[in-house]
TORFI-481277 format. One record per residue (C-alpha): x, z, y; residue number from 1. Coordinates in nm, 2 decimals. Example, Ala and Ser with C-alpha at 12.3 -4.5 7.8 and 13.67 -1.06 7.14 Angstrom:
// TORFI-481277
1.23|0.78|-0.45|1
1.37|0.71|-0.11|2
This chain:
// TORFI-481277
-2.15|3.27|-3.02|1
-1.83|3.14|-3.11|2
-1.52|3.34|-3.34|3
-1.17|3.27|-3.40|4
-1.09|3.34|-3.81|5
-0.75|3.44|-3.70|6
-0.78|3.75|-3.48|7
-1.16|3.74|-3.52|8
-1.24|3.77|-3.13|9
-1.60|3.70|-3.02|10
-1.64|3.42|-2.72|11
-2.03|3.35|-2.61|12
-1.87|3.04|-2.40|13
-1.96|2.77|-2.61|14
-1.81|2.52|-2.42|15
-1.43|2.74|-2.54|16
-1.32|2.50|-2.82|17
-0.99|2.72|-2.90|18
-0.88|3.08|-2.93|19
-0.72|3.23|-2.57|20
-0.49|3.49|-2.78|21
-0.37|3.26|-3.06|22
-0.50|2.90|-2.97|23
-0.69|2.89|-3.36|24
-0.98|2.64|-3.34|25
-1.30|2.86|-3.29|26
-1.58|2.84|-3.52|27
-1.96|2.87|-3.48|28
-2.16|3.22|-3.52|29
-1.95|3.48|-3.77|30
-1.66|3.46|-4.00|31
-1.67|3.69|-4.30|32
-1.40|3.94|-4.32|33
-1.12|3.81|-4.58|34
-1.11|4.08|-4.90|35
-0.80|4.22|-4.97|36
-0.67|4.31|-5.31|37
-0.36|4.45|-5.15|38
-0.23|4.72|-4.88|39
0.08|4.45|-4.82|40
0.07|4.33|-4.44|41
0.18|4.05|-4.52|42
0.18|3.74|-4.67|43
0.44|3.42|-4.81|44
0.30|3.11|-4.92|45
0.50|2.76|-4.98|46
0.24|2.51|-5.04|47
0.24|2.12|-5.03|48
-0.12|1.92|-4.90|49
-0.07|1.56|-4.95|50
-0.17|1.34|-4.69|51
-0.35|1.00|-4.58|52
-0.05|0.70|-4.71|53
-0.01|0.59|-4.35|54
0.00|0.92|-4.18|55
0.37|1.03|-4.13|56
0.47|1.29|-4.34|57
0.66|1.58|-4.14|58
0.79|1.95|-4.18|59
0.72|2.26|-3.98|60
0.69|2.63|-4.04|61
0.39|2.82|-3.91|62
0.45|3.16|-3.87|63
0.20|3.44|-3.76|64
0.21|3.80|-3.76|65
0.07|3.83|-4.13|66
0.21|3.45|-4.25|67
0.48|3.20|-4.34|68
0.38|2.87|-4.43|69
0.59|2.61|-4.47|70
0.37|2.27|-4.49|71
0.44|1.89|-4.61|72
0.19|1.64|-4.52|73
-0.15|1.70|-4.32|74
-0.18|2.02|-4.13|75
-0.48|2.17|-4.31|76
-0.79|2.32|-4.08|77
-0.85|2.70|-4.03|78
-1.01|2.83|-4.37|79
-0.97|2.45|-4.54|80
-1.00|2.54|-4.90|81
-0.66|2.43|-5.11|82
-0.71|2.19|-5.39|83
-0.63|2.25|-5.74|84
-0.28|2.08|-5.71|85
-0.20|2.25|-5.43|86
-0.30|2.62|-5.58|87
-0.10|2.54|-5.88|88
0.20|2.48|-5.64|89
0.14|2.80|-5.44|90
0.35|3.11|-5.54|91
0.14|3.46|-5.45|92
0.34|3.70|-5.23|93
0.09|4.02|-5.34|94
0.31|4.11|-5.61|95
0.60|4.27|-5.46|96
0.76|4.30|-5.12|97
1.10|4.19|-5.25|98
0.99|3.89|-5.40|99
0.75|3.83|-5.11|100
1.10|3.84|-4.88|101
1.29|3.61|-5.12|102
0.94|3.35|-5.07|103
0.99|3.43|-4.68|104
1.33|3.29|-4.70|105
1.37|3.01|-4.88|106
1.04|2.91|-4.64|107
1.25|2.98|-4.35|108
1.57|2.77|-4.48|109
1.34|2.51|-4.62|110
1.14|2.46|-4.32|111
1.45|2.48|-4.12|112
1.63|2.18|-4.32|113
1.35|1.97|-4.31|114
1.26|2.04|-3.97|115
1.62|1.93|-3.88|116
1.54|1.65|-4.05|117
1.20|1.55|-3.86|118
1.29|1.67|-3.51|119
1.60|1.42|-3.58|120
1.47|1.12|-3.72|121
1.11|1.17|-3.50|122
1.29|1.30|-3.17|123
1.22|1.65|-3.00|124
0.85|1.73|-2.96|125
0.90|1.86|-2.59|126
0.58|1.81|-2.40|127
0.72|1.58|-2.10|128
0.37|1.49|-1.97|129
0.05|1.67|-1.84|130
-0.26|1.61|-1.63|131
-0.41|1.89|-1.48|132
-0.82|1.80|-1.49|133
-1.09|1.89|-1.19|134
-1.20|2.26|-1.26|135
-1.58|2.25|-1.37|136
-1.76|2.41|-1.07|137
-2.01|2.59|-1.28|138
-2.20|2.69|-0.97|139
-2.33|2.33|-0.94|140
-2.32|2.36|-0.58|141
-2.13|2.13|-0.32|142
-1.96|2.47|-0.14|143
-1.78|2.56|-0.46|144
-1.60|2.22|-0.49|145
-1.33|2.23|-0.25|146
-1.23|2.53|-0.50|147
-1.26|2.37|-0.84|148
-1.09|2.08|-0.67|149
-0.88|2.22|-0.46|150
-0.71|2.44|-0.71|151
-0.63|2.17|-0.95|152
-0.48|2.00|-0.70|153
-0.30|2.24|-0.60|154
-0.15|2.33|-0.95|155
-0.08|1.95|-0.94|156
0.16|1.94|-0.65|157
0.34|2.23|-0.76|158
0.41|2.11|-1.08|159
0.55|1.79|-0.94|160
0.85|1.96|-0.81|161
0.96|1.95|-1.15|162
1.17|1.63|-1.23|163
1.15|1.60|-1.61|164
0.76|1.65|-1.59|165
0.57|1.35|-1.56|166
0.23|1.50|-1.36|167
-0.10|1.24|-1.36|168
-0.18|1.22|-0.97|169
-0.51|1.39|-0.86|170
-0.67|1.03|-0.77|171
-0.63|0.95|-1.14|172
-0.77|1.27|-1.29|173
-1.04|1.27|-0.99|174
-1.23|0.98|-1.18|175
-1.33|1.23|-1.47|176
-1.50|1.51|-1.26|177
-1.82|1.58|-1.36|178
-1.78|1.35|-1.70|179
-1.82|1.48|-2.08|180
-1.47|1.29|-2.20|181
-1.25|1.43|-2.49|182
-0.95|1.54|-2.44|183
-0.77|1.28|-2.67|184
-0.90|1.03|-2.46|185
-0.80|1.15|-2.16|186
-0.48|1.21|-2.27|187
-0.45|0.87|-2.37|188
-0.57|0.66|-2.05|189
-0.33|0.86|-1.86|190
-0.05|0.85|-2.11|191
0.03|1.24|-2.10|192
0.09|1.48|-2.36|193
-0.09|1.75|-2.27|194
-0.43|1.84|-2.07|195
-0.51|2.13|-1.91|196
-0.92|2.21|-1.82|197
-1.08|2.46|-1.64|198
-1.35|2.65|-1.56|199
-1.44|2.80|-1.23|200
-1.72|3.04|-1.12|201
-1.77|3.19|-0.82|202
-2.01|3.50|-0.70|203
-2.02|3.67|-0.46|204
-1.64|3.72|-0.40|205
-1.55|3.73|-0.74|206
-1.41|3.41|-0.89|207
-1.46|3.38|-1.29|208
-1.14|3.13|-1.41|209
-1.10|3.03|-1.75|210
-0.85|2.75|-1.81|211
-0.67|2.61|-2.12|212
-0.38|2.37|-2.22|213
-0.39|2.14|-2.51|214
-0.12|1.93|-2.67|215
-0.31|1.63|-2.67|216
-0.12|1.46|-2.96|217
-0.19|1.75|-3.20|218
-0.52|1.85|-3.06|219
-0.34|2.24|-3.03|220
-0.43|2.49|-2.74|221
-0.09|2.55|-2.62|222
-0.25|2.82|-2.33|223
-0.58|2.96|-2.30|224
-0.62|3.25|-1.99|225
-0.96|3.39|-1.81|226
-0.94|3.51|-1.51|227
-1.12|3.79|-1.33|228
-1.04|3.77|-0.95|229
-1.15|3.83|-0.61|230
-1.14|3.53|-0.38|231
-0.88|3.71|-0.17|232
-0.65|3.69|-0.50|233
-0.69|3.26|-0.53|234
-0.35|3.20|-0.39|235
-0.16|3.47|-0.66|236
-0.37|3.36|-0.90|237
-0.24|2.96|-0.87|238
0.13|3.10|-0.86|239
0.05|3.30|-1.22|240
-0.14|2.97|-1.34|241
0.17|2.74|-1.28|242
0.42|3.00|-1.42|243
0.24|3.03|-1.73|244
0.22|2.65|-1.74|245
0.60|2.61|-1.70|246
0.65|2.89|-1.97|247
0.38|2.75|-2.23|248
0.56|2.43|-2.22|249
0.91|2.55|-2.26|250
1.04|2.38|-1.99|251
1.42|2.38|-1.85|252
1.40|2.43|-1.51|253
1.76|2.37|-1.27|254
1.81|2.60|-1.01|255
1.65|2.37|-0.73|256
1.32|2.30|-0.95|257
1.27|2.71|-0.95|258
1.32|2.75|-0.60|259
1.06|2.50|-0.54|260
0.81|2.59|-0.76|261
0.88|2.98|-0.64|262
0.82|2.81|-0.27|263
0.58|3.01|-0.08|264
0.40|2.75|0.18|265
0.20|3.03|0.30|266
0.08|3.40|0.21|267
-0.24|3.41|0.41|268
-0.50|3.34|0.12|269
-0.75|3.25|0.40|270
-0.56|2.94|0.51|271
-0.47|2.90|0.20|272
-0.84|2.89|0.13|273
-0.93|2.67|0.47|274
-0.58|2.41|0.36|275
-0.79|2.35|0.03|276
-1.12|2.26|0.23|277
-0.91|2.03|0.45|278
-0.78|1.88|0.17|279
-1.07|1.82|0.02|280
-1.26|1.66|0.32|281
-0.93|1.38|0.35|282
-0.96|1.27|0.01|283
-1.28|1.16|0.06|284
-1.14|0.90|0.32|285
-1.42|0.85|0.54|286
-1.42|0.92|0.93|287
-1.70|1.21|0.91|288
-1.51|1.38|0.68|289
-1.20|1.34|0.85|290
-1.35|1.55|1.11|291
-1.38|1.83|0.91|292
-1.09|1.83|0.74|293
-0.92|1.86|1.10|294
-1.11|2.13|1.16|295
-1.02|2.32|0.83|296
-0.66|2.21|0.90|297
-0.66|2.37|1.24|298
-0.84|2.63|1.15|299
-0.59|2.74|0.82|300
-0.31|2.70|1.12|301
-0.46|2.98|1.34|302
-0.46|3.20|1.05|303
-0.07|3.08|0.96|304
0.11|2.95|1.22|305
0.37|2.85|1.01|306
0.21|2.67|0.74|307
0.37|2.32|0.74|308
0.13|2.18|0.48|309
-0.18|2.24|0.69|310
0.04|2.05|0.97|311
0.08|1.75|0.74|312
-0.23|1.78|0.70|313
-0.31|1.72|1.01|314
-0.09|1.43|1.06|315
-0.21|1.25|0.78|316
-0.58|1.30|0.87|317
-0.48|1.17|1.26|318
-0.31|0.89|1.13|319
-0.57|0.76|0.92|320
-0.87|0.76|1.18|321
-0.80|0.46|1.33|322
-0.79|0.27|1.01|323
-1.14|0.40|0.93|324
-1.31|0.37|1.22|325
-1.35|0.25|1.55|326
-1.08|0.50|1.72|327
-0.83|0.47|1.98|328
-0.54|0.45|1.77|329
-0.34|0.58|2.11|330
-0.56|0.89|2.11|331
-0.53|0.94|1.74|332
-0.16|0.85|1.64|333
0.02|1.06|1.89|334
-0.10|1.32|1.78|335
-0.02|1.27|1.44|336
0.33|1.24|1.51|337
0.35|1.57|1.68|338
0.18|1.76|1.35|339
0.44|1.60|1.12|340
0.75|1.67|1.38|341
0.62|2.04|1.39|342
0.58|2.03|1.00|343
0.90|1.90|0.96|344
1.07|2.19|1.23|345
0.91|2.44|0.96|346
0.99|2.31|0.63|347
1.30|2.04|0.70|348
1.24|1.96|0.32|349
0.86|1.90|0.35|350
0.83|1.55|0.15|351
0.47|1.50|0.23|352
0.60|1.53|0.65|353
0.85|1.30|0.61|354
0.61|1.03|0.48|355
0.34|1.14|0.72|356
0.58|1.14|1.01|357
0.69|0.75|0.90|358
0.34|0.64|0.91|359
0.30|0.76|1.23|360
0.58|0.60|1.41|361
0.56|0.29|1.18|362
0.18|0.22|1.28|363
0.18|0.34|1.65|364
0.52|0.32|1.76|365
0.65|-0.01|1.56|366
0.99|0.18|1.51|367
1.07|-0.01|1.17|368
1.42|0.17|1.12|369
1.27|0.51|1.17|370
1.02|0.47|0.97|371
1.17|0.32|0.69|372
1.44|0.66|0.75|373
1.13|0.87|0.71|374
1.00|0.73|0.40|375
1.33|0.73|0.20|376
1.40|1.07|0.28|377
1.02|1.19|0.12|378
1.11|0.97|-0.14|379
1.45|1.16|-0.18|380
1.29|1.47|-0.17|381
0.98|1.39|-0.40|382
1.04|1.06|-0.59|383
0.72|1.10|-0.75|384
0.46|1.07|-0.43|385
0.31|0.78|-0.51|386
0.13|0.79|-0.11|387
0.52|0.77|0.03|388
0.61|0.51|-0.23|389
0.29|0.27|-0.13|390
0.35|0.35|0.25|391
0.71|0.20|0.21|392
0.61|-0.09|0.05|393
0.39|-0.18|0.31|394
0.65|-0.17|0.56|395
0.88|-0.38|0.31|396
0.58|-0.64|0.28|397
0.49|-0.64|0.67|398
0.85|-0.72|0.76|399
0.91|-0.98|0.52|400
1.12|-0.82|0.22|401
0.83|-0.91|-0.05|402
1.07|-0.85|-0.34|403
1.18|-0.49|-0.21|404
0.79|-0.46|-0.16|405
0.67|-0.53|-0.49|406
0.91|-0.29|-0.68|407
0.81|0.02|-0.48|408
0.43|-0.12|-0.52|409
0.50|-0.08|-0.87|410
0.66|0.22|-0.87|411
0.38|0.37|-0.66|412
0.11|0.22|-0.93|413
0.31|0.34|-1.21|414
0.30|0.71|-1.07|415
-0.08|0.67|-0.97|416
-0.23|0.40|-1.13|417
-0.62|0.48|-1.07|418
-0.56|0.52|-0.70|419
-0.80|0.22|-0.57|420
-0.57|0.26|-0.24|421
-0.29|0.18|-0.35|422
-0.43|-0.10|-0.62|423
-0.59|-0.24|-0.31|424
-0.25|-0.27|-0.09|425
-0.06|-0.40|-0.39|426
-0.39|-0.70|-0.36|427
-0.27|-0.76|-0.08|428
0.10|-0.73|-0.11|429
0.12|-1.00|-0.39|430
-0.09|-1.23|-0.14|431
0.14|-1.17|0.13|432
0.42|-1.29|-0.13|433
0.20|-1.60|-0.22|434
0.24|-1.45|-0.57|435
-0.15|-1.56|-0.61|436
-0.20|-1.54|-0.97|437
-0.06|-1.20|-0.98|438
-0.33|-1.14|-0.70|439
-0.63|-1.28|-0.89|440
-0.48|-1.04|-1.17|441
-0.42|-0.72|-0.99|442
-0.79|-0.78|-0.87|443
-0.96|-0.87|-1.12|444
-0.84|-0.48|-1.27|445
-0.97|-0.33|-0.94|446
-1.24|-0.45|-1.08|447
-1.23|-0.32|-1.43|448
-1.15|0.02|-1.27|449
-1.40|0.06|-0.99|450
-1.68|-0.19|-1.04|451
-1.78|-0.36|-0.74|452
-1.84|-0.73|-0.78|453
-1.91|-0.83|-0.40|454
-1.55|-0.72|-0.30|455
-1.40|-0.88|-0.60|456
-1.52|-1.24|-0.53|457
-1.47|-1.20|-0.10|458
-1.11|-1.08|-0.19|459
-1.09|-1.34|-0.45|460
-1.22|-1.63|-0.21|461
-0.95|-1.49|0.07|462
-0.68|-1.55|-0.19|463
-0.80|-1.90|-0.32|464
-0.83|-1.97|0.11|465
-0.46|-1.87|0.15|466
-0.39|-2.13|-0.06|467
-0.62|-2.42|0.07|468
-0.79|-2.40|-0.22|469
-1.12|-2.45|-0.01|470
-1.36|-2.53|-0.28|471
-1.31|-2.24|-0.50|472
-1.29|-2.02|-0.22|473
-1.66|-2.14|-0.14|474
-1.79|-2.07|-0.46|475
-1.65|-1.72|-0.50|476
-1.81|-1.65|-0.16|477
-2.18|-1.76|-0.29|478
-2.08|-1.52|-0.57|479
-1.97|-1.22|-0.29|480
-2.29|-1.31|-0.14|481
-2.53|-1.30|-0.42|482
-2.36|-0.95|-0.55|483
-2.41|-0.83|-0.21|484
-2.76|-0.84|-0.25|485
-2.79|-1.19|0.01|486
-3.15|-1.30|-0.01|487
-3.15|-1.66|-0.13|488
-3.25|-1.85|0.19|489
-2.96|-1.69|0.31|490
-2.73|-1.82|0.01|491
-2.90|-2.17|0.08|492
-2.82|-2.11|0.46|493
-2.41|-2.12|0.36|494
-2.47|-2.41|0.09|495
-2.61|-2.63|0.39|496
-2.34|-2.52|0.65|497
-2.08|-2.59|0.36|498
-2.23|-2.89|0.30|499
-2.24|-3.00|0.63|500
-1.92|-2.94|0.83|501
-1.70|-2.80|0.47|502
-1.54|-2.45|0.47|503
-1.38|-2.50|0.85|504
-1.78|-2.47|0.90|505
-1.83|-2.17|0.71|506
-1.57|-1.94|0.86|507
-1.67|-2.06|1.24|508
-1.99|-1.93|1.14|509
-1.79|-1.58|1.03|510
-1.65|-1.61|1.41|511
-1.97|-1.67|1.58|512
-2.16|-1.40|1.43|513
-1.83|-1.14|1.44|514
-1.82|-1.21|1.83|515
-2.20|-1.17|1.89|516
-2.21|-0.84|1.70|517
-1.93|-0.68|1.89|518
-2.05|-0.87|2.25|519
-2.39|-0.69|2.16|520
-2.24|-0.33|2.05|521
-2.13|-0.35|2.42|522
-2.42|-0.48|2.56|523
-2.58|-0.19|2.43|524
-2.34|0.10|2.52|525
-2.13|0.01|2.82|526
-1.92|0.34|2.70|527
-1.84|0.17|2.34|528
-1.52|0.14|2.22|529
-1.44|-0.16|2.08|530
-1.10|-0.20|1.95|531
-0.93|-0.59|2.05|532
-0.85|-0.68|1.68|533
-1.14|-0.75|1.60|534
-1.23|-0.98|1.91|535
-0.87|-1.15|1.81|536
-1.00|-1.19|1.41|537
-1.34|-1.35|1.56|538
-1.14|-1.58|1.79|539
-0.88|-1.68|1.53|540
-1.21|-1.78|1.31|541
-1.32|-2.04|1.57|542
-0.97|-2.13|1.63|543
-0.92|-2.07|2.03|544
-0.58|-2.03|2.06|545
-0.59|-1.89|2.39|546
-0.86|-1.61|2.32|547
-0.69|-1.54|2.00|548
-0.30|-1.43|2.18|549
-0.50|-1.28|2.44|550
-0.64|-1.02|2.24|551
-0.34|-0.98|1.97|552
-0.19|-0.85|2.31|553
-0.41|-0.62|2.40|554
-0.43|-0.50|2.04|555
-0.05|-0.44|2.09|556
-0.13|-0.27|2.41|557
-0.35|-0.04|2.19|558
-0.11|0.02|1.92|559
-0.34|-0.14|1.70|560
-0.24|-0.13|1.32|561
-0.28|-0.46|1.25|562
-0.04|-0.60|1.49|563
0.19|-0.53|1.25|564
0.11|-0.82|0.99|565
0.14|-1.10|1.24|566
0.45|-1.25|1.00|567
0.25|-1.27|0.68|568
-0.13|-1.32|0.72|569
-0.25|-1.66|0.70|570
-0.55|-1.64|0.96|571
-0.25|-1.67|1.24|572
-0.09|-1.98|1.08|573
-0.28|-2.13|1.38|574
-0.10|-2.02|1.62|575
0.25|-1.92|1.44|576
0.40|-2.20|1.64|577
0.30|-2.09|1.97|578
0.61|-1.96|2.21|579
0.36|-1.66|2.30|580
0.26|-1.59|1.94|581
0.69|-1.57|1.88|582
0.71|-1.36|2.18|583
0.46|-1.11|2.09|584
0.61|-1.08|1.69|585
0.95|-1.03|1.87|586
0.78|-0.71|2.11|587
0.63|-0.59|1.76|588
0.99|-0.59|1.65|589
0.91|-0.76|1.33|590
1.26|-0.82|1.13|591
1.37|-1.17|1.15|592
């Protein structure tokens, strides 16, 4: 059992580390009652701690219900007994209440003066910063997590519609579910000022939510709320978590920031419910759980027909299949770009439609202009989603405007810099600028971020091949190879082929074996779908310039994704010359 010395409320959650009425650090087992040699409600004292030499002295006034304190130096801890010095400088309000009103006074003008004189020298302590952490599924179980998740997330997009707030992304916060980390230290890897936790318990239909909000850079609960709910209550319950938030922090909201945040997208707490399952399914970015997350998404748009986030939703899960998967991106894409028009003819001022709607006709119908439209206005309308940010850039890189393309990169990094997406794409962004030091950099952090040492040695030996550097790119693919677990007859196998006919050798062999897997995958289903890019990648490996434009066309055909970075990967250098390679970049309507 846990108590706060201030109001002295019992908690039997140990894992509470502050007071929800008062935010007092709570201490183990019982506090004994204070005695009282007075009937006098309340109290003055002016006292003065000294503190550490480097620690920066400052001002304030604490004021409770029963005290006035006005403290120099180190904030002393609950029930921190005062030093002789600093009980000779202590003045005792129990005498009389006049006097005790004269101590309450000079506390308030001194306090006031000298926090003036802090809050102008040090800057205003406004909290401009906050990540919103996973909510502990205390159930353990898998079923619960689209809740714990989903709700975070969903306190995170609202809070983003406030432009003075700086909000950590949920692919940043993502990387600390399930993981015992303070909340200093959260607070400073993401560079926020606050961190809000949570709690979440469900049975039955009943939902137990306890969440709290700590300023990070005094290690004070700002907030502290539990929540007793049904399940049916989830959505209300969101909208009173993010209006507490916004009050707790003091924040000054314009007109336009509290219409959005008092947005409803939907009042159907069921597909509200099924929104957050989809949501949780696409973030997992495979092509099984894309699946179900277009179920869920359908499925929360039966039960609200007019709920344009489940329709962005649904575009963004349609767009993405054919980049995960073998999928027809001419079954897929379509599709997508009828679920972000319909999105968009609900909410006009849907950001996340906008972008969704760009990458659709960006990747399926090569319209470069609308696209590039599409992803400006999300980025008008939400400067702050980093997935529109990282989608433009692509579309700057792809086309050629590398400098454009590296600033939005950034900007998209900057707003979500644990997203192994988008520090991926800027990888390959910097390569398509032949920046290649950057590159090696900027994966060489991937690394430091998401350990994985056989991608970080093939995507270094792809950058050291885009520069000729053939060598080196043959010794960081022994090192892919041996991280990937290669036996070492096999590792002997490339040495001999290397040794033999040099790195032209090496990647033939890539081309041989790539077109004898997929030639076999149809062999053994007549019915399987292979997509053409690949047999163009195989055939650009062994350098048959004829095979190679033949299938770049039928990618086209396709709609295939990759058509689109004819102008700036090196594997087509080959055939760059070619008057049918030019013709097909000119039908792809690649910018000059």
């Amino acid at each position: 059992m846990k108590r706060c010395p201030e109001c002295r409320r019992d908690y039997y959650d140990d894992t509470l580390l502050y007071c929800l009425e008062d935010g007092i650090a709570l201490v183990q087992g019982s506090v004994p009652v204070p005695v009282s040699d007075t009937d006098e409600p309340a109290t003055a004292i002016l006292h003065e701690t000294s503190a550490p030499a480097e620690a920066q002295t400052r001002a304030q006034i604490h004021t409770t219900e029963q005290t006035a304190i006005l403290s120099t130096g180190a904030e002393a801890e609950p029930q921190t007994t005062l030093n002789d010095s600093t009980e000779k400088r202590s003045f005792s309000a129990r005498r009389t209440k006049p006097l005790a009103a004269v101590v309450v006074a000079i506390a308030i003008l001194v306090g006031g003066f000298f926090g003036y004189r802090y809050f102008s020298a040090s800057g205003s302590k406004q909290i401009n910063s906050i990540a919103v952490m996973p909510f502990e599924n205390r159930n353990s179980d898998a079923d619960t997590d689209y809740l714990s998740d989903g709700l975070a997330e969903s306190v995170i997009f609202r809070l983003t519609q406030i432009p003075d707030l700086r909000v950590s992304p949920t692919s940043s916060v993502m990387r600390y579910k399930g993981k015992e980390t303070d909340v200093a230290e959260i607070a400073s890897e993401l560079g926020v000022d606050a961190v809000m936790t949570g709690r979440l318990t469900k049975r039955g239909d009943n939902l137990n939510i306890t969440v709290e909000l700590v300023d990070a850079r005094t290690n004070k609960s700002l907030w502290g709320e539990q929540y007793e709910r049904k399940l049916s209550e989830l959505l209300t319950t969101q909208r009173e978590m993010v209006a507490e938030i916004v009050s707790k922090l003091q924040l000054k909201l314009s007109g336009e920031s509290e219409q959005k945040l008092a947005k409803k997208y939907t009042d159907n707490n069921e597909a509200y419910q099924l929104y957050l399952q989809g949501r949780y399914h696409w973030n997992k970015r495979e092509a099984k759980e894309f699946e179900k997350a277009l179920e869920f998404f359908k499925q929360a748009i039966e039960k609200d027909t007019n709920y344009a986030l489940a329709y962005s939703g649904l575009a963004d899960t349609y767009s993405l299949f054919p980049a995960y998967g073998n999928f027809r991106p001419n079954e897929y894409m379509p599709q997508a770009k009828q679920a972000a028009l319909k999105a968009l003819e609900i909410d006009p001022n849907l950001a996340e439609a906008h972008a969704s709607l760009g990458e659709a006709i960006f990747y399926y119908d090569y319209d470069w202009a609308g696209a590039e439209k599409a992803f400006k206005r999300a980025i008008e309308l939400n400067p702050k989603y980093a997935t529109a940010r990282q989608w433009y850039g692509e579309l700057l890189s792809l086309g050629g405007r590398q400098d454009e393309a590296i600033r939005e990169m950034s900007k998209a990094l900057e707003l979500d810099p644990f997203s192994m997406i988008i520090n991926r794409q800027m990888v390959s962004v910097l390569q398509q600028t032949k920046r290649f030091d950057e590159a090696f950099l900027q994966n060489k952090k991937i690394n430091e971020l998401f350990p994985n040492e056989e991608d970080l040695h093939f995507t270094n030996s792809t950058i050291f091949e885009a520069q000729g550097k053939y060598m080196e790119a043959f010794e960081e693919l022994l090192l892919a190879e041996k991280a990937g677990g290669a036996k070492p007859e096999e590792i002997q196998e490339t040495k001999n082929i290397y040794e033999k006919g040099g790195w032209e050798a090496v990647v033939k062999r890539w081309g041989d074996e790539q077109l004898k897997f997929l030639n076999d995958k149809k062999e053994k289903d007549k019915n399987e779908y292979v997509l053409a890019i690949n047999y163009a990648y195989a055939y650009a490996y062994l350098k048959d310039k004829d095979k190679t434009i033949e299938y770049l066309n039928k990618a086209y055909d396709e709609r295939s994704m990759a058509v689109l970075n004819l102008k700036v990967n090196y594997v087509w250098d080959f055939v760059r010359d070619d008057p049918r390679f030019k013709e097909l970049v000119k039908r792809v309507g690649i910018p000059e």
